[in-house]
N, C-alpha and C positions, 0 to 999 in steps of 0.2 A: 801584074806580079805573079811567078811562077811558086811552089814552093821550092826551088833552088834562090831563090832572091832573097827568103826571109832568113832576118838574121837570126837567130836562135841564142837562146841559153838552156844549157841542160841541170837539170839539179835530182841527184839519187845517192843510193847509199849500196844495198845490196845486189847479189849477184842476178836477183830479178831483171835490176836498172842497168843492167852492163849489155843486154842483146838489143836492146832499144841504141842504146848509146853507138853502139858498134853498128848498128842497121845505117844510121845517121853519116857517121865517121865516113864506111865505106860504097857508100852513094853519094858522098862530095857533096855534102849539106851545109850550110856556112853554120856552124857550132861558133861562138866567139868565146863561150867560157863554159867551164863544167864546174859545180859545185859540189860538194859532197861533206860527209860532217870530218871532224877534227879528228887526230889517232884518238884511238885507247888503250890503256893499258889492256892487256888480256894475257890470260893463261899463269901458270902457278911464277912465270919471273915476273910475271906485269909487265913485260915489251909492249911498246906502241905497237899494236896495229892498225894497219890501212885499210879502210873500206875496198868492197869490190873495184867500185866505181873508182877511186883513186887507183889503184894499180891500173886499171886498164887504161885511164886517162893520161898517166904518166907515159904511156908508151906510144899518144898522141903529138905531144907537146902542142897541145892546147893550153891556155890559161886555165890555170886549177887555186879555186877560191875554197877554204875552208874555217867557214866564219863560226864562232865560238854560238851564237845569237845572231838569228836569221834579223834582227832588230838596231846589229852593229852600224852606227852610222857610216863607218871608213863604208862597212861592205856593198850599204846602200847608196851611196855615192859610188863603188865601183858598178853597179849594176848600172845603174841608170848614163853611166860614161859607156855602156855598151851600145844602148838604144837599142833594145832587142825588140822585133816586132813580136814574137811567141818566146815565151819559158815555159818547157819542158818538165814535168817532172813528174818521177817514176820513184815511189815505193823513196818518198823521201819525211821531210818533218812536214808540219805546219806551217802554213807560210803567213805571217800577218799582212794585212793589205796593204802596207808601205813596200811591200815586194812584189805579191800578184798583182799592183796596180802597176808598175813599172811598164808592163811590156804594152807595146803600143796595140796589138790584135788582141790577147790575151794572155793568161795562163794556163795552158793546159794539163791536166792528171790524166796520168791510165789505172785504173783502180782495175782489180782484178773480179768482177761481178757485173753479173746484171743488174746496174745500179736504178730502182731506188732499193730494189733488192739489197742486202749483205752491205752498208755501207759498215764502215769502220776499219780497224787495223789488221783484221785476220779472216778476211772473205773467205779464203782458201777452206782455212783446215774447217769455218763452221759450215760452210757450205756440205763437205765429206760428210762432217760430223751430225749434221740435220739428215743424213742419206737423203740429197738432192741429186737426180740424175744429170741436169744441167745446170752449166754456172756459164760465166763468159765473161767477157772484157770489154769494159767503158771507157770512152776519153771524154772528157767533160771539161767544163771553162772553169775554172776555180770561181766560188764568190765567197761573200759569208758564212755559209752555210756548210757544215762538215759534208764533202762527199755530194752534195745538194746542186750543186753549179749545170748548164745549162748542157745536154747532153747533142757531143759530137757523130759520133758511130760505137754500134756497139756490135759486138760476135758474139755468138753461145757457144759456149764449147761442152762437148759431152762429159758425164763423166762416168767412167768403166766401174761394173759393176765389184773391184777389188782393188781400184785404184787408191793409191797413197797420195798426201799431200806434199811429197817428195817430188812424184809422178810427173801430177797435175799441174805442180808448182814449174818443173821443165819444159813441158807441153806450154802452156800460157806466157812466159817467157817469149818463147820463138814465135807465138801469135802476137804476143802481144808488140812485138819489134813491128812485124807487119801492118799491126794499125796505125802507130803512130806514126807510119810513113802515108799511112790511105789517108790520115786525119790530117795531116802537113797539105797535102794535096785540095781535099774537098775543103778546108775553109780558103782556098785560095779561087775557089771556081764563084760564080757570078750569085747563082742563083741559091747557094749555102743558107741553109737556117737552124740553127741549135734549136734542139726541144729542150723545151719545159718539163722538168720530170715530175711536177705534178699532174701534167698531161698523162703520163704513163701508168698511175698509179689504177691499177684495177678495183672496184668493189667488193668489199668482203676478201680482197686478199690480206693477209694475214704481211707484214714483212718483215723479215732478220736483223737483226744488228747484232755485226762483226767486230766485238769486243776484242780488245787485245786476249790472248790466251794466258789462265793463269794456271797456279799448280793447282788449284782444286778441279779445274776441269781437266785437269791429267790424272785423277786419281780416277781406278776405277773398280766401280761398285757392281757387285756379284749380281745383288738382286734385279737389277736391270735384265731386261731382253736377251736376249743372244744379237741381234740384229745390233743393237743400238751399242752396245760394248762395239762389236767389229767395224763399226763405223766410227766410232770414239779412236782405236788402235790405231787405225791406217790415216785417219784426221792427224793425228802427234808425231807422224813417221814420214821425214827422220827426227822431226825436233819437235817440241824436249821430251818427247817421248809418252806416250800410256804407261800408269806404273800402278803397282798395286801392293800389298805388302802380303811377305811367303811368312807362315808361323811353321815352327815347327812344333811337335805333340810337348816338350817341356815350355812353348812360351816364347823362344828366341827368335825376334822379329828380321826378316833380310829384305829390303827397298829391290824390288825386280820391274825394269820394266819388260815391257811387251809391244816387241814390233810388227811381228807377222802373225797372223792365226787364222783356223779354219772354223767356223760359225758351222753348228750338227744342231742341227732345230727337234727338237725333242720335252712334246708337251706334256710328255706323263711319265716322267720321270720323279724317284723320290728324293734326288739327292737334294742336299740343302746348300743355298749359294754359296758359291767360294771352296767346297768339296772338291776334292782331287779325284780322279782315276788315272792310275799309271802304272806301267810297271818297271816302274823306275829304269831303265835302259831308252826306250826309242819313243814314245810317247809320254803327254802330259795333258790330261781336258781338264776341263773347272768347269764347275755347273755352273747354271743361270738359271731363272726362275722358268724359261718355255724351251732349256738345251741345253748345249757345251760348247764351250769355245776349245778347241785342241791348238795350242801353243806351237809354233814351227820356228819362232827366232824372238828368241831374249837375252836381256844384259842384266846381270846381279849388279850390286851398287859398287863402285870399285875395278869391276872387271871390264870386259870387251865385250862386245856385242857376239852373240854365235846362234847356230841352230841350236833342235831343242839338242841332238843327242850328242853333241860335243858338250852341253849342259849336265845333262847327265850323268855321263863319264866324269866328268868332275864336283858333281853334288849330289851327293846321296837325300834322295825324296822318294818318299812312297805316298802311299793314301793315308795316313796319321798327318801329313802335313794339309795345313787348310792356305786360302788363300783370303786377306780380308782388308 
């Protein structure tokens, strides 16, 4: 058996899961169904929207299954009426074992880490946000065990010293398409063997867990480093963003995040965290406990995203404002 011969089920949600899926589609992969989760309502009228993966599927006409409960009997009996030797799945739910037991080779994940490294739902932005140089891409056999399952190939991918998890997140994408055609291929060769990721695990290394992101880890705190704030910023960016709150000298609190900035390392400095320097036109720093973060694209709450000094043509801030 070739990987052209195996039959496939795909199952993802985001625009991460739509370069994989299209890698598949157009190298003539037998795909028999794509999964993806149900609309939702979104935005201020509440319209269903479609998942990535759904728009791009619909323009397959491949079978598109969007089951309410990966647990639905109908769905489970439609799975198992495909006989898929691999299911695919990329940046999707949880799968309970009445589904990744289906397929007859396995179920495969592309988690976006060097797993046993960064397992969990947000490798990306904690990986930036740890200021790790490299991260990379795993395919793995789904088991019990979250993220835990028997590891296929993996890639490191660097990551740039001002890189966003916007960036990164595009970059790994386009790799990650790439693997899971190398991973289709090598469990199809003779002499294939998945590692044990307790095999991999080194002594005294310390490992991550890639917690979903919440708003307290978007909130960000003056007294922190310079370093570790500018790795927090470009971790959130584009979504949901680093945010901090602007006072002004009588008390008036404004929600600002902050997408872009320049880190000025400055260990003897008097200012006190969250202190401004500006002069209100073209610049904006805010201290830190070892420097300055200087500001170069933020969004107040309500408005559009800009540089700093289309900001400041529009909002009057001097150094009486603090940041906290």
């Amino acid at each position: 058996m070739t990987e052209k011969d195996l039959k496939l089920v795909y199952m993802g949600t985001p625009e991460f899961a739509v370069a994989p899926l299209k890698a598949l589609i157009s190298n003539d992969y037998s795909v028999k169904a794509i999964v993806t989760v149900p609309d939702k309502p979104a935005g201020r009228g509440q319209h269903l929207q479609s998942s990535p993966v759904k728009i791009y599927a619909q323009t397959t006409g491949l079978p598109l299954l969007q089951p309410f409960s990966m647990k639905e009997p109908q769905f489970i009996e439609q799975l198992k009426s495909l006989a898929p030797d691999v299911i695919l799945v990329v940046a999707f739910r949880l799968l309970p074992p009445e589904v990744w037991k289906i397929a007859s080779i396995g179920t495969i994940n592309l988690h976006a880490s060097l797993l046993p490294n960064y397992r969990g739902a947000a490798p990306i932005q904690h990986a930036i946000m740890n200021g790790e140089t490299i991260t990379g891409l795993t395919t793995f056999f789904i088991d019990e065990g979250i993220d835990q399952g028997k590891i296929i190939l993996q890639q490191a991918v660097p990551i740039h010293p001002n890189e966003t998890a916007g960036s990164l997140h595009d970059r790994m994408m386009q790799l990650g398409a790439e693997l899971i055609l190398k991973t289709l291929h090598i469990i199809t060769t003779s002499d294939f063997q998945p590692k044990d990721q307790n095999n991999l695990m080194e002594e005294n290394i310390v490992l991550h867990y890639a917690k979903k992101i919440t708003r307290q880890d978007c909130k960000i705190y003056w007294h922190n480093p310079v370093q570790k704030i500018f790795n927090q910023i470009r971790a959130l960016n584009p979504s949901p963003g680093a945010f901090t709150i602007l006072q002004s000298p009588n008390g008036n609190n404004f929600i600002l995040k902050v997408f872009y900035a320049n880190p000025l390392s400055d260990h003897h400095h008097s200012k006190a965290p969250g202190s401004l320097i500006t002069d209100g036109k073209s610049f904006v720093k805010v201290a830190c406990t070892d420097g300055f973060l200087e500001l170069t694209e933020v969004q107040l709450s309500g408005k559009k995203r800009m540089d700093i000094v289309s900001f400041l043509r529009g909002f009057s801030l001097d150094a009486l404002w603090t940041m906290r």
